[in-house]
C-alpha positions in Angstrom: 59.4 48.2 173.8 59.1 44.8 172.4 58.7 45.7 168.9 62.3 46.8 168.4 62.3 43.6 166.0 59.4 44.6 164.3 60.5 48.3 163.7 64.2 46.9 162.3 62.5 45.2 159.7 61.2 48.8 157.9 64.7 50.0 157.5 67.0 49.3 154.5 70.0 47.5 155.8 72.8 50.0 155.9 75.2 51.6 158.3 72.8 53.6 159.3 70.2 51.0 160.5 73.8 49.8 162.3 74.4 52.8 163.9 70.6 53.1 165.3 70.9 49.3 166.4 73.8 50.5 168.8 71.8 53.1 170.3 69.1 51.5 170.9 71.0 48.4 172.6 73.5 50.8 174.4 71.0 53.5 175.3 67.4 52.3 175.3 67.1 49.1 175.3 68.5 48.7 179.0 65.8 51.7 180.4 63.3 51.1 178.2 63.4 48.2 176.8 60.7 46.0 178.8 58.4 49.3 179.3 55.1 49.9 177.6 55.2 53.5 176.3 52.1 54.0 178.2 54.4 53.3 181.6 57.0 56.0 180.7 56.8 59.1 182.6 57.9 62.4 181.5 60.3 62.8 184.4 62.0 59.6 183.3 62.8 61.0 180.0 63.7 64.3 182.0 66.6 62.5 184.0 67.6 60.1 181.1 68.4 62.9 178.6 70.0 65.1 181.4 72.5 61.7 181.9 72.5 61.4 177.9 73.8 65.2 178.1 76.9 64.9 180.6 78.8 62.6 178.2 77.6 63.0 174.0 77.5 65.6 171.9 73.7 67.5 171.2 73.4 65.9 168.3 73.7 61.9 169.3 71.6 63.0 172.2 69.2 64.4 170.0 69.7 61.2 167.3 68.9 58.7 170.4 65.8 60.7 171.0 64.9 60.4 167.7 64.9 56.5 167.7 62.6 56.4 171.0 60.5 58.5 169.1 60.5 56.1 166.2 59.9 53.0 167.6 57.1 54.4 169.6 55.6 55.9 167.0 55.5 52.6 165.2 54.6 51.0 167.7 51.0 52.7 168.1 50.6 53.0 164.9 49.9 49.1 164.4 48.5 49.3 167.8 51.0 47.0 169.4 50.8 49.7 172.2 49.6 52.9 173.2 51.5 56.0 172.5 53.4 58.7 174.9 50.6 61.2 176.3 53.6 63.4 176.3 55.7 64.8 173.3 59.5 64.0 173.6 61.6 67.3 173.8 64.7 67.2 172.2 68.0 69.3 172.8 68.2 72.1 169.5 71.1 71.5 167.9 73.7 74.2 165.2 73.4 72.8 162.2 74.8 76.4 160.6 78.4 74.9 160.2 79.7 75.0 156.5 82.2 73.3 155.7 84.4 74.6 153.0 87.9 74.8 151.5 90.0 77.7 150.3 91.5 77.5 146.7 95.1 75.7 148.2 92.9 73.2 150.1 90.7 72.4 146.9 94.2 72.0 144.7 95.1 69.6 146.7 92.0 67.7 147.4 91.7 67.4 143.5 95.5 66.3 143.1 94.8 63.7 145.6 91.6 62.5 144.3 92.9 62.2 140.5 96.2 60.0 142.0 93.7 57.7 143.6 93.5 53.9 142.2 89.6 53.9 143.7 87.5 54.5 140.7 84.3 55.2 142.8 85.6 57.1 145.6 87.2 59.5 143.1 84.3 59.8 141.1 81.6 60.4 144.3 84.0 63.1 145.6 83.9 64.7 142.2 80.1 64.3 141.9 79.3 65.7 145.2 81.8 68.7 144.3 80.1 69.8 141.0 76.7 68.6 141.6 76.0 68.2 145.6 74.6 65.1 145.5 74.0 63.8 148.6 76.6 60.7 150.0 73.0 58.3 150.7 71.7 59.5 147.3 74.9 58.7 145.4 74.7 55.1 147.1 71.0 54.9 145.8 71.8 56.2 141.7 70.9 53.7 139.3 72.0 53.9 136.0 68.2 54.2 135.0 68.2 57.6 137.3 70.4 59.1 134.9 68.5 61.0 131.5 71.4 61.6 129.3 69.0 62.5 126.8 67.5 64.8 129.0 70.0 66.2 130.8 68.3 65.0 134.7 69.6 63.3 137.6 66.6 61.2 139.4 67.2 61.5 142.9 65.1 58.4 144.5 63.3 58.9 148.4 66.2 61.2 149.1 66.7 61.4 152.9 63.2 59.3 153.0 61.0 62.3 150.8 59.6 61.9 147.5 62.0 61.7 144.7 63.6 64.7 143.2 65.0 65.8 139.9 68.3 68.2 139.4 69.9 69.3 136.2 72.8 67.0 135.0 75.8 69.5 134.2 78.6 69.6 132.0 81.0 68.0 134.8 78.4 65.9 136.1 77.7 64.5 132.4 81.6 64.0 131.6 81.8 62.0 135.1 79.0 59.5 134.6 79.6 59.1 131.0 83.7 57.9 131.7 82.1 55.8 134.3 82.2 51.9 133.7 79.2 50.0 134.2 79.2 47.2 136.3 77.8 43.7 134.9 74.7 42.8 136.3 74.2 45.6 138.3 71.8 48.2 138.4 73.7 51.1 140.3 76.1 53.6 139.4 78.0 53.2 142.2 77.7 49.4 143.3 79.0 47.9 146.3 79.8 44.0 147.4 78.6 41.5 144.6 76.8 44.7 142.4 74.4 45.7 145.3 73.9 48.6 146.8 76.9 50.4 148.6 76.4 51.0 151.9 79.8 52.7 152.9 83.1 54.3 150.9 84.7 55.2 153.9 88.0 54.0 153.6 88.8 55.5 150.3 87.5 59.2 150.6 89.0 59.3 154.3 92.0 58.1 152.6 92.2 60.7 150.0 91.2 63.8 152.4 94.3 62.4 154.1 96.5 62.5 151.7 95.1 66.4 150.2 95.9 67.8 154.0 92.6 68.6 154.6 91.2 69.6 158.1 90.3 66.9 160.3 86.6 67.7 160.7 86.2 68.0 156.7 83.4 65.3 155.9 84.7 64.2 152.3 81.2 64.0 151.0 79.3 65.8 152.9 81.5 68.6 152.9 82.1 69.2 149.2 78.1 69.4 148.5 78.8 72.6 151.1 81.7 73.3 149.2 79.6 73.2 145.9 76.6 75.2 147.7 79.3 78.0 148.7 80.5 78.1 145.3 77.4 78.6 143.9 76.3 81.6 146.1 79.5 83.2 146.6 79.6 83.7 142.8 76.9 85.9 143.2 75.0 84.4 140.0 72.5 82.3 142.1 69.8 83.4 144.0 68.5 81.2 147.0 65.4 80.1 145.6 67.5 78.5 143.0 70.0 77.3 145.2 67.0 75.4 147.2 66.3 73.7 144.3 69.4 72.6 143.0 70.6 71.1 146.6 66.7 69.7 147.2 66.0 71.5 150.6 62.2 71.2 151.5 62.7 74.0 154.1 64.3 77.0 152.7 65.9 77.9 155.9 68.2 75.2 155.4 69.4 77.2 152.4 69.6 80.6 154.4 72.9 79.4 155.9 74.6 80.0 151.9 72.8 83.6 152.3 75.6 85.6 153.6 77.9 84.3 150.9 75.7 85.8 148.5 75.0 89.0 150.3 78.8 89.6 150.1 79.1 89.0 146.2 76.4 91.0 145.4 78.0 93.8 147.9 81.1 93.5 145.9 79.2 93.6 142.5 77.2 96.9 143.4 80.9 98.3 144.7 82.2 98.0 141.1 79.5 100.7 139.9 81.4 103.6 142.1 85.1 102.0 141.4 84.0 102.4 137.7 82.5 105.7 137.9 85.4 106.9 139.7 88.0 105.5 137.1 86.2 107.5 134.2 86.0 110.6 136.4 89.7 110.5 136.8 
């Protein structure tokens, strides 16, 4: 798999090219590394993912996977090789988790985030909370992705599909507009010299600290669930909607909201005998 070079140069630099350069050096590149695709036997992917599976989680075995996959595929593709005659089968892993925060939790989160001296961190916290934008996408906003006029956010290749377009709300409106803009640089949220971020770590792990909040809480990631759970548990949105509004392509990634909304509109319909019962009395 000489073309490991080749491959690295499609990907934007961020941490997450970073974190796929480790694999592939730690993991791949010492098995695989001077094979031809064509050489690779489905027994030796057999054994190497059963060793993957006695020390990391489902998920990073499945991530490492992945990036064989990748390479290969591009790989063939410019015909530098030929492809696997075999298709890669890769442990299924939960993704049903929601992450969420009772109304003590989200007290303190917003306490913490409003004593906060990081202007961006604050404001990407409260953007992912009342909007769900996306950590990657937030990193990617341009100032030219916001229509004030309009009222639409432009969300650009978000997680590598075609751009999408959500609603710009009240809260996300009063953020964006009490934002300072950064000379000479294009994004909302700029990182090192005006560029484009590629990590806020630091800052949001800092302030999740400081709020109390559990230790598995992703800061970003976790309020756009936090915001999804809002939205159905209010019993106001339906799912179709809800798709839309957090850009799912596959509406079963959706479904997970779906019992949230199930028990509002159960509590909503219980109203009807609580207030036929109160005039009866």
């Amino acid at each position: 798999m000489l073309f490991w070079e080749e491959y690295k140069k499609t990907r934007t630099e961020n941490k997450g090219l970073d974190i796929d350069e480790g694999r592939y050096n730690k993991y791949l590149k010492p098995i695989f590394g001077n094979k031809e695709p064509k050489d690779i036997e489905y027994i030796q992917i057999d054994r190497f993912q059963n060793k993957l599976e006695k020390s990391l989680s489902d998920q990073t075995v499945k991530h490492i996977l992945n990036l064989l996959t990748w390479v290969i595929n591009y790989g063939a593709s410019r015909d530098l090789c030929s492809g696997l005659n075999f298709k890669i089968k890769k442990p299924s892993v939960n993704n049903e988790k929601i992450e969420d925060l009772n109304p003590e939790q989200l007290k303190n989160l917003l306490d913490a985030i409003n004593d906060d001296p990081n202007i961006h961190a604050k404001n990407m916290m409260l953007l992912a909370l009342y909007s769900g934008v996306r950590r990657g996408e937030m990193f990617k906003l341009q100032w030219d992705h916001v229509n004030f006029r309009r009222g639409i956010i432009t969300l650009v290749d978000p997680k590598g599909k075609k751009d999408q377009k959500i609603p710009l709300n009240d809260a996300a409106r009063e953020i964006l507009e009490n934002l300072p803009k950064e000379k000479n640089s294009p994004y909302v949220f700029p990182g090192k010299d005006g560029n484009q971020r590629v990590t806020i770590a630091r800052p949001v792990n800092r302030i999740k600290k400081k709020a109390k909040l559990p230790k598995d809480f992703r800061p970003l990631h976790g309020l756009r669930h936090v915001y999804a759970s809002m939205l159905a548990s209010s019993g106001k949105v339906d799912m179709y909607t809800l798709q839309k509004l957090l850009t799912h392509k596959d509406p079963r990634m959706t479904q997970r909201y779906a019992h949230l909304r199930d028990e509002a509109l159960k509590k909503a319909s219980n109203l009807a005998g609580e207030i036929i019962n109160g005039n009866g009395k």
